[in-house]
C-alpha positions as CSV (number, residue, x, y, z in Angstrom):
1,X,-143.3,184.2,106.3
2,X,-143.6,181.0,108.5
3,X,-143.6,181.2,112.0
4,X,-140.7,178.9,113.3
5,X,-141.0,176.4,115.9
6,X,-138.9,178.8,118.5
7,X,-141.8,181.4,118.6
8,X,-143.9,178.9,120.5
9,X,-140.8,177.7,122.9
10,X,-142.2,180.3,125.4
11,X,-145.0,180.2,128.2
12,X,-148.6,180.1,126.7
13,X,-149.1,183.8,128.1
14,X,-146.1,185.2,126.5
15,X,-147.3,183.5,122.9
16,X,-151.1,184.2,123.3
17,X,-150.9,187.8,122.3
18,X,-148.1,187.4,120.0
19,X,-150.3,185.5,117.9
20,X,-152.8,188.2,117.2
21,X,-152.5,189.4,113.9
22,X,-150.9,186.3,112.6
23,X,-152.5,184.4,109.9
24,X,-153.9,180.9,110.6
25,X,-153.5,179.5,107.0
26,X,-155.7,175.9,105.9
27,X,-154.7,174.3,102.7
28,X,-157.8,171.8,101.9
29,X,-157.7,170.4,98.4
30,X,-154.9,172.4,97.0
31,X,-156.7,175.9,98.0
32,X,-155.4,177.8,100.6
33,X,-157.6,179.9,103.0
34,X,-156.5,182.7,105.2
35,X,-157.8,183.9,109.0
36,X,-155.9,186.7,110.7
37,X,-156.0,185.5,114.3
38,X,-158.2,188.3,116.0
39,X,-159.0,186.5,119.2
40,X,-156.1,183.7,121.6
41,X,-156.4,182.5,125.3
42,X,-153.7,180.9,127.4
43,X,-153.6,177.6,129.2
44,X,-151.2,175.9,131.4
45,X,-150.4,173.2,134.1
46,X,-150.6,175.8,136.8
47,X,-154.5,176.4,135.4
48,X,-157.4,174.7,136.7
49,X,-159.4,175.4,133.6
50,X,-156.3,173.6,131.2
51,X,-157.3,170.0,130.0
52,X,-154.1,168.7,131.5
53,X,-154.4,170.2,135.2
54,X,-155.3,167.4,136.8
55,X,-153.4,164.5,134.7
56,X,-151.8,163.9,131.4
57,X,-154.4,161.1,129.7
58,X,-154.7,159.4,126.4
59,X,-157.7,162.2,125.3
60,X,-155.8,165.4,126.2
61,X,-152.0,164.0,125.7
62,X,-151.2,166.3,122.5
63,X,-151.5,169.2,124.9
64,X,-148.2,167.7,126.5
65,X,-146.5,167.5,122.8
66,X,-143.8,169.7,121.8
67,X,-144.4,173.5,121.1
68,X,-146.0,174.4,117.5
69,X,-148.1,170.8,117.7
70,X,-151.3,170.9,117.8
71,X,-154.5,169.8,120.4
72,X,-157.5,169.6,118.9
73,X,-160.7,168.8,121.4
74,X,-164.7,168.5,120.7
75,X,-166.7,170.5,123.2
76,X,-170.8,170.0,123.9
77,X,-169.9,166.7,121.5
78,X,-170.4,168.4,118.9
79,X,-167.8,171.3,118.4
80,X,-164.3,171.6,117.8
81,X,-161.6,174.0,119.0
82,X,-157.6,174.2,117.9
83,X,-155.0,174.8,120.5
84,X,-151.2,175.3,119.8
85,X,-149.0,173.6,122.2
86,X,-146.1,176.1,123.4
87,X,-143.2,176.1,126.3
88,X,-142.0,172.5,125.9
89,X,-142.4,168.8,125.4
90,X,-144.0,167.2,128.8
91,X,-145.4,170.4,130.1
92,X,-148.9,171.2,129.6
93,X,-149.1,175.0,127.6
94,X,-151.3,175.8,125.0
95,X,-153.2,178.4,123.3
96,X,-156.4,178.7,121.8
97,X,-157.5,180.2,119.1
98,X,-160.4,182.2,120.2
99,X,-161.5,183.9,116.8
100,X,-160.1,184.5,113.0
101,X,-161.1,187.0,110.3
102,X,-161.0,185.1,106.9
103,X,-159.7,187.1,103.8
104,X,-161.7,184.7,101.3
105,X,-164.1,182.3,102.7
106,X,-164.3,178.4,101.8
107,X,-166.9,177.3,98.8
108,X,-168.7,175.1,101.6
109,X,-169.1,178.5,103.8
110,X,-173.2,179.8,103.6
111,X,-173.7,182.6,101.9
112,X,-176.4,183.5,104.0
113,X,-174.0,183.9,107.0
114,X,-172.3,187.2,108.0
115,X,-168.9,187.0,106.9
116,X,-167.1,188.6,109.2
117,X,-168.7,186.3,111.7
118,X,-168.2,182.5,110.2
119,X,-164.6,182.6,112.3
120,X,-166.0,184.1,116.0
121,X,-165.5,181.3,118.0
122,X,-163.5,178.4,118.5
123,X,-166.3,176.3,116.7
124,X,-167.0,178.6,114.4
125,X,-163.4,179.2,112.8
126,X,-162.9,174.9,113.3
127,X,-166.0,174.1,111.2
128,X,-164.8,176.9,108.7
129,X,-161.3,175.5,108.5
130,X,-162.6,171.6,108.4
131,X,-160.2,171.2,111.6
132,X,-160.9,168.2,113.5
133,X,-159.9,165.7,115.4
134,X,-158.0,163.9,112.9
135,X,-155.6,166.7,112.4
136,X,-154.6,166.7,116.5
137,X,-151.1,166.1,117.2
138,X,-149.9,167.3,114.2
139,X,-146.8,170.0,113.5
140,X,-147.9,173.1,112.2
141,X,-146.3,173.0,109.0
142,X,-147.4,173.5,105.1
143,X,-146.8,169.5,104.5
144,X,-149.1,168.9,107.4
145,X,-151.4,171.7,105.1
146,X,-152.4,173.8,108.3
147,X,-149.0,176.4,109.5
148,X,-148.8,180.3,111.2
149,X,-147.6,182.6,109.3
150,X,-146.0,185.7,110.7
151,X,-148.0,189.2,111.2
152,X,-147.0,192.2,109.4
153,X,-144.5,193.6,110.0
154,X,-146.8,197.2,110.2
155,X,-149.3,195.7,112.5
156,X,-150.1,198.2,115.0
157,X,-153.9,197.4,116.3
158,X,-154.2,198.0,119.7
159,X,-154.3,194.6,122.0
160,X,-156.8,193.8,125.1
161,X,-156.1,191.5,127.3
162,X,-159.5,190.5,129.9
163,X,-160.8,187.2,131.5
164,X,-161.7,184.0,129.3
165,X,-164.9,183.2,128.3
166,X,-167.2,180.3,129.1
167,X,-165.1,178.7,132.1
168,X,-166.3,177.7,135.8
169,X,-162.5,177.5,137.0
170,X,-159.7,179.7,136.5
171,X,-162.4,182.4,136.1
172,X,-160.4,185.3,137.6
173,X,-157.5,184.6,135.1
174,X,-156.7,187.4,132.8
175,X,-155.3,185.1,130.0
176,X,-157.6,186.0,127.1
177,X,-156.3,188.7,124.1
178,X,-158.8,190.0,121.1
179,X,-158.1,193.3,118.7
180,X,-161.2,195.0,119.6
181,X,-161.8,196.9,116.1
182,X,-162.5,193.2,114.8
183,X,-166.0,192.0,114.4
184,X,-165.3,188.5,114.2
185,X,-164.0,188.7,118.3
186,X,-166.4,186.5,120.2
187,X,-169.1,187.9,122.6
188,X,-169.2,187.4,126.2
């Protein structure tokens, strides 16, 4: 089942670990490919590690769009990461996706990788997915051919919430969620 707009009308660290065990589904040339969300981290206006902190600009202003829109960013020029907007339009609130476990893995994926490790990272799940810039701004939506769908309705993994990872500011911030039985979570 689709995840509806209203689930992401809500503060970035009330959606975060909501989102874990929800399934981060990529349509590329009429195949669709499946990642249970394993790994989230929140971000907000009141955060000094969120892209719009300091300003809205014409680089981070999808992170201001309405809730279940996407931001998409490239990080050490070279990777990219997917963040779902949340709260509301002209607030900055958005969560990444941190890390996804696939259920069938993309033709283009090497064989000579560890499965259950192509999705650990923001990167990692982004290169796996083809997500790019191109697709920022969009809605999450099947004619967009990237949506959420719900978790089951039995999921009952225990959730961990801890600091984020790789940050010089907001350090202290306990905003980061993972299911810990899950090898695809990223490493410290």
């Amino acid at each position: 089942m689709l995840v509806e707009k209203s689930f992401f009308e809500r503060p970035a660290c009330e959606v975060a670990p909501d989102l874990l065990g929800c399934i981060l589904v990529r349509r590329i040339d009429g195949q669709e490919y499946r990642g249970m969300i394993v790994e989230t981290e929140a971000y907000d206006a009141t955060d000094p590690a969120c892209h719009g902190y300091s300003r809205k600009t014409s680089r981070n202003s999808a992170i201001f769009g309405q809730p279940n829109t996407i931001y998409v960013y490239l990080i050490y020029g070279m990777y990219h990461c997917i963040n779902i907007v949340t709260d509301r339009g002209d607030f900055c609130s958005a969560v990444l996706i941190r890390a996804i476990e696939c259920d069938r893995l993309p033709s283009w994926s090497n064989p000579k990788d560890k499965p259950h490790r192509l999705g650990a990272g923001p990167g990692k799940l982004c290169k796996l997915f083809k997500i790019d810039r191109q697709l920022n701004g969009i809605t999450l939506c099947p004619e967009s051919d990237l949506w959420i769908e719900a978790r089951s309705p039995h999921f009952a993994e225990p959730i961990y919430q801890t600091t984020r990872i790789g940050l010089t500011k907001g350090v202290d911030t306990t905003w980061r969620w993972y299911l810990s039985d899950r090898q695809s979570v990223s490493r410290q």
